[in-house]
Steps between C-alpha positions, in 0.01 A plus 500: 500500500226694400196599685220712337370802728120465411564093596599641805242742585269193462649350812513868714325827391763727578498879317878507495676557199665255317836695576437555879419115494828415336697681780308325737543170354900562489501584822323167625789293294295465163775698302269711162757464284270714259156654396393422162144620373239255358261564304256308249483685233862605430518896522164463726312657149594840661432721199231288391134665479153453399423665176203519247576502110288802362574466131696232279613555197658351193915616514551691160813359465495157608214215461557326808481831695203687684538849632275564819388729756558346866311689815751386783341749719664839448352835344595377165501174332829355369525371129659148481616314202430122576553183268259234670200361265274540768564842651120725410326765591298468879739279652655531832846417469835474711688812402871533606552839515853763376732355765432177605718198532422139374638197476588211221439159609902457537443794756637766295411828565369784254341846502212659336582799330361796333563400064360488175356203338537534052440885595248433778582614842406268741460568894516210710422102425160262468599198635459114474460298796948345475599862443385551880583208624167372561461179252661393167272580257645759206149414288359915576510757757296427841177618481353589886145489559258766421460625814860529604557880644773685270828639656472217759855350541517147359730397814134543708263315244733182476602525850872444450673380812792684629774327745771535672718207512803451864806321383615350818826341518442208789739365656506136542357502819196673453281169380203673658499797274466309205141571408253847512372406818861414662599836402190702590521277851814704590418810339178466754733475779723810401178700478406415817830589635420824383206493690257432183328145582313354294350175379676268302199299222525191427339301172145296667499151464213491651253413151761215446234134515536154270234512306496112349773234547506374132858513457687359772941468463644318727870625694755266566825743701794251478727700672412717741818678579489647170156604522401532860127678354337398207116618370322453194159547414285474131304728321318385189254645208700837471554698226884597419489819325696874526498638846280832572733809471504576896683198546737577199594836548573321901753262313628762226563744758778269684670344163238217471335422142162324505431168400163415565235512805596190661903581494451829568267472774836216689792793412251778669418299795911391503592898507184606727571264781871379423360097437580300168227303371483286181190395307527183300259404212271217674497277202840460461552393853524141443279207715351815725810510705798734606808365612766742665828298511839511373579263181787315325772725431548522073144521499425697193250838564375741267420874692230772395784694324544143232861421629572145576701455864627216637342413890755461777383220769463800741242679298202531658212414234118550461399171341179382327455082580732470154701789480675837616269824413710803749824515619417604893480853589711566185305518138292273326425249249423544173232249452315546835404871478211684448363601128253634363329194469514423837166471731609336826800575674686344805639818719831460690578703834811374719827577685833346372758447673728800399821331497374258280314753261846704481735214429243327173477901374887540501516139358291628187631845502078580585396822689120568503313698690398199726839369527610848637251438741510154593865523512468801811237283662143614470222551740431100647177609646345680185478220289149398491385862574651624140334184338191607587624846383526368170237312480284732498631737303528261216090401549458891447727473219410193288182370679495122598495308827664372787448139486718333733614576871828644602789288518696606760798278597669669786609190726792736704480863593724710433483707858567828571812630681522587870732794626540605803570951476706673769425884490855530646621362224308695281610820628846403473518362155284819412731759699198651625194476705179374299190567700365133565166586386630626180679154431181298627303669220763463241521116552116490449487689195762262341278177631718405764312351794585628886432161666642671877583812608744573823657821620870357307362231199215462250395108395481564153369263248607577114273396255652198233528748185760697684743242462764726518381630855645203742714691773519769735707713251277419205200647716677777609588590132118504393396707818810785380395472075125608636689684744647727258889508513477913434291486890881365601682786679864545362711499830704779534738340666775280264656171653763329336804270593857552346642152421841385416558444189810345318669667193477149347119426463423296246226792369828759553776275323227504215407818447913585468519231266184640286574837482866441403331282200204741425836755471672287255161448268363149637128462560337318759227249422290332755422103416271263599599249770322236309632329185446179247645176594634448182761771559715247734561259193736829365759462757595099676551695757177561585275225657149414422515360903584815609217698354250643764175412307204722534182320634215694268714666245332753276655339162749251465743809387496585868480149637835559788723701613840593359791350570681758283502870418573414139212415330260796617809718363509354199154529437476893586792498224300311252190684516689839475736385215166447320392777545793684317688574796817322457765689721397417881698469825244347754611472860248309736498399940294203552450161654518142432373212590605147596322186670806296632461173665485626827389853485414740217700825486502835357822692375533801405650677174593756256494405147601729165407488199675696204472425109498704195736824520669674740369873375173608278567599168648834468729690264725537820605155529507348163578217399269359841709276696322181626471387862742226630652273753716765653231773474294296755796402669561883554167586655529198767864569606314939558223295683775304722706799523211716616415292804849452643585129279801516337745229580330197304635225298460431154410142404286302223125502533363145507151608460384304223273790299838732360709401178767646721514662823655617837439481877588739731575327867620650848670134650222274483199812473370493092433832420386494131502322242504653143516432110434479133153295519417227309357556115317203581324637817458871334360387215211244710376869610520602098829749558724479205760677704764505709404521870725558828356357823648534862330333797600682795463308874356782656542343848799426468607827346348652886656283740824587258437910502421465894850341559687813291625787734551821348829684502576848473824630338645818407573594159815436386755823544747359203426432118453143346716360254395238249695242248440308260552128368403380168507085523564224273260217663382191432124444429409322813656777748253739661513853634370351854901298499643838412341654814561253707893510426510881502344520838743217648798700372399807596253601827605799588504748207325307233123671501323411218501251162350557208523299207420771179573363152441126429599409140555143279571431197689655203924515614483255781564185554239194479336454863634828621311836599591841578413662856592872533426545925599845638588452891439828758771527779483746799702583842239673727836637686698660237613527143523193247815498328591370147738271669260333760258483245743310230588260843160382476412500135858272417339305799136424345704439165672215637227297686243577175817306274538235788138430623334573156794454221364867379717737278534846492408648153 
């Protein structure tokens, strides 16, 4: 948000300086997020004097030329070499002198320099009215009047206006400081924390009278839930025109271009006092009356920026007696504005209600200035005060008259809120003692009325724009802002409270599990919760009935919640593969989501991603070797192994989204599943490649790791000793069956498996496959020797013939 500093001063003549004022204004909760400087004449003519043209002369080597002799003020006059037709001897002219900076009309700076002109030197610049910045005409130089005093800066005779402009970020909160006088109502009450009162001005309303009641339009509020205030008043026989350049330097200075009086004159009253108004063009309300009701949903509607939107039956509408002309608190009509034929108007001052204000903007994907507003809930109370704001200022504007009463329909108050403040409590939320007097003062400054006072509670009454203000802590928090937290003593004294904590948090198990991935060269990504719909019809296994569906969704993209890690995956892979990086390994922890019958649940997981190569191109590793099934399968048997999981079974994934695919299972526990995915579902999310996916039960995988106890043992005094087998299998035999028979012949000495060469084709038999598997045996108590070792290799030989008809090669 921005807020001009001369805006401000016009609400409380403080001397401060702008940056004193932004550390003030920090302080009280309005965060400057920056100081910008304003001014309306770009480069503030700063450079720019008053000079007199002596002599003009024809340029000897160019027709179009004159050579003249400028007094700018100094001992000596400076010769210039201008081009305009006009330029002659007696004028006073604009002169921008060796030095000085101006501006294109794109806002590009340039320099005036010391050169020579076809062999002329020429000392400074005569200028036209655009090369300043002070019109558009290129037609000659300015020529000032004849009495103009040489050497006087040109910044003084056009009186350029020089700002200095707060960016505030607000939080959402902070309705009340969304206007000049908001802002300069709590910078009043920091100053006078400081011990500098004083008053806080206010626009007079006090001229405001109907003069004739010619044009009367009658108000019908349909619903008043939607619009619990609603005024309107007409103005006819003005005059639109350009606004006066007060008000648009006011506008300019906060990001604002100028439209015309009677627009302008609504936006300035909308950032001076923080209310929207709207001023529709009288004739085109049709049969004299306003309607403010919601309408059939399709209803076609045509906005101020030409785009064609489709109502929803919740909208809440401005209506002629035929016809929509404003979408509520949002933006307007195209047809029901005001031109520059327009001579009466109808002017619009009300509260929305801001739910229903924020759910029609997100519906159009609108955000106006009075839609922020509206949406944060606006001062109830001000509404026919800023009217009459506007009103006037438009009659000194663009003439005409009033010439109707107010319509004011107001049939409920909105009240203000009643707290009850302990000082005890105060103190102890605060951590230190606030003088009462002190607090009494700071809750008037900020508008807050003391109803009762005792010696333990104050009967406070909060005023309806402070709808953010509704408890005891709320108050409390607006007392310390004003307060000043750097008044707050630091306690020298540190309390804290050890707690027990288990080695197998969930934020504990996670951070093991990310740093061993980080280690290997995985990223982490971070995905929204909320998905499309559409996802579910990628996988039967997903339900439509089991989506949890988001009541006011901001598009239908993000219409419910996931059921499955996938998709968001998939999509950070798509929209980095086109972006020309191809080689990823994305690891992510999240949620999803599920409404069952009779409850809705959340489980928790750990998904991977990995697609493209295993290694970036480098001369080191050539040819590049792609990722594949057994590369993922590596890093989630180092992720099991690392927190303690190592006896699992090996079975077929049923999950419905991999080509082919395992699942890792302790008894009845699913750990992961994993897999080749589906071209099909890839290349939905435009990825022409191969992708490996493994869906991790991450609660599962805790309850598992919690059940694991860690033993210690010494390192082995005597050496290993390995052999190997190379089988003659069938096809359909796997290394899992080898295992299995290995470790039921032998338990004691038999350490490790590992299956090393895998080859078909070329010399074997049809349906039959080659396995070379080296097996590790160790005695922890003495010596292997060749004959124990031989025992137990003739062993594994026979049950591999029996149990798997395999052959020694």
């Amino acid at each position: 948000m921005k807020i001009s500093y001369n805006w401000i001063k016009q609400f409380i003549k403080t001397d401060w300086s702008p940056e004193q004022t932004s550390e003030l204004l920090t302080d009280l909760g309005l965060e400057v997020e920056g100081l910008e400087l304003y001014q309306s004449v770009k480069g503030g003519l700063e450079g720019v004097v008053v000079g007199e043209v002596l002599t003009c002369e024809q340029h000897s080597n160019a027709d179009k030329l004159k050579v003249t002799t400028v007094n700018i003020g100094l001992e000596q006059p400076v010769q210039i070499v201008c081009g305009a037709p006009n330029v002659a001897a007696g004028q006073k002219v604009p002169v921008a002198t060796i030095g000085t900076t101006l501006y294109t009309e794109e806002g590009e700076a340039w320099t005036i320099k010391k050169g020579k002109i076809r062999g002329e030197e020429s000392h400074g610049m005569i200028c036209a009215e655009d090369e300043l910045g002070l019109g558009k005409s290129h037609d000659g130089i300015m020529v000032l009047p004849e009495d103009t005093v040489v050497g006087t800066p040109c910044a003084d005779l056009f009186d350029v206006e020089n700002d200095q402009v707060f960016e505030i970020g607000l939080t959402p909160n902070r309705a009340d400081a969304m206007s000049h006088y908001g802002t300069a109502r709590d910078l009043r009450a920091g100053l006078l924390q400081k011990g500098i009162q004083l008053e806080l001005i206010t626009p007079s309303v006090s001229s405001y009278h109907v003069d004739n009641r010619t044009l009367k339009i009658d108000v019908d509020v349909k619903d008043y839930d939607l619009a619990p205030r609603y005024c309107g008043v007409t103005i006819s026989g003005l005059k639109v025109n350009d606004s006066p350049e007060w008000l648009q330097n006011r506008l300019k200075a906060i990001g604002l271009s100028p439209i015309n009086n009677v627009v302008d004159a609504t936006n300035y009253v909308l950032h001076e006092l923080g209310q929207p108004l709207h001023a529709f063009d009288a004739s085109k309300i049709t049969g004299h009356k306003i309607e403010v009701k919601t309408v059939t949903a399709g209803t076609k509607f045509t906005t101020l920026d030409g785009i064609e939107r489709e109502l929803h039956e919740d909208d809440l509408m401005i209506c002629n007696a035929e016809q929509p002309m404003c979408i509520a608190g949002v933006f307007g009509g195209i047809d029901s504005g005001v031109t520059n034929q327009t001579t009466a108007i109808f002017l619009e001052s009300a509260y929305f209600n801001p739910v229903s204000v924020r759910k029609t903007a997100k519906r159009h994907g609108l955000n106006t200035d009075a839609s922020f507003r509206f949406e944060r809930g606006i001062d109830p109370n001000i509404t026919e005060y800023a009217l009459k704001r506007a009103v006037l200022l438009i009659q000194e504007l663009a003439g005409g008259e009033i010439t109707s009463d107010i319509v004011d329909y107001y049939p409920k108050k909105i009240e203000d809120f009643q707290v009850t403040l302990s000082f005890d409590k105060i103190n102890r939320l605060v951590g230190q003692n606030i003088p009462k007097e002190d607090i009494k003062s700071i809750l008037t400054s900020l508008d807050i009325k003391i109803n009762s006072v005792t010696e333990t509670n104050l009967g406070l009454t909060i005023p309806a724009y402070r709808n953010d203000v509704t408890r005891e802590a709320d108050v409390i928090e607006e007392i310390l802002r004003v307060y000043g937290y750097n008044n707050i003593e630091t306690s020298t004294k540190l309390n804290a409270s050890i707690a027990n904590s288990s080695r197998f948090e969930d934020y504990k198990l996670q951070n093991i599990v990310g740093n061993l991935l980080a280690a290997q060269g995985w990223f982490e990504i971070m995905s929204n919760s909320l998905t499309n719909a559409k996802y579910n019809a990628l996988s039967e296994q997903l339900k439509e009935d089991y989506n949890v569906q988001m009541l006011n969704p901001l598009s239908q993209d993000l219409g419910v919640m996931r059921q499955s890690m996938l998709f968001s995956g998939l999509e950070a892979l798509s929209h980095n593969i086109n972006r020309r990086q191809s080689n990823l390994k994305f690891f992510e922890f999240g949620k999803t989501y599920h409404d069952y019958n009779t409850s809705r649940e959340e489980h928790k997981h750990l998904s991977l991603f990995v697609t493209g190569f295993k290694n970036e191109e480098s001369w080191t590793n050539a040819p590049q070797e792609k990722t594949n099934f057994f590369y993922l399968k590596g890093s989630i048997t180092s992720i099991l192994t690392r927190l303690g999981i190592s006896r699992f079974q090996e079975s077929e994934s049923k999950n419905d989204v991999f080509s082919e695919g395992l699942q890792l299972s302790i008894g009845r526990d699913m750990l992961v599943n994993f897999g080749v995915l589906k071209s099909k579902i890839a290349k939905h999310f435009d990825i022409n490649q191969d992708v490996f996916y493994a869906d991790f039960n991450w609660d599962t995988i805790i309850e598992v790791a919690k059940r694991n106890k860690i033993k210690f043992t010494p390192i082995p005094k005597y050496p290993e000793v390995r052999r190997d087998f190379a089988l003659l299998l069938n096809n359909d035999v796997t290394f899992e069956s080898i295992t299995k028979i290995a470790k039921k012949t032998e338990k004691q000495l038999l350490k490790d498996i590992n299956l090393f060469d895998v080859y078909q084709g070329k010399n074997l038999p049809n349906g039959k496959k080659s396995y070379a598997v080296s097996f590790t045996f160790l005695d922890e108590n003495k010596t292997l020797t060749d004959k124990v070792v031989d025992k137990v290799m003739n062993k594994l030989q026979n049950n591999f013939e029996r149990e798997l008809g395999a052959e020694l090669r």
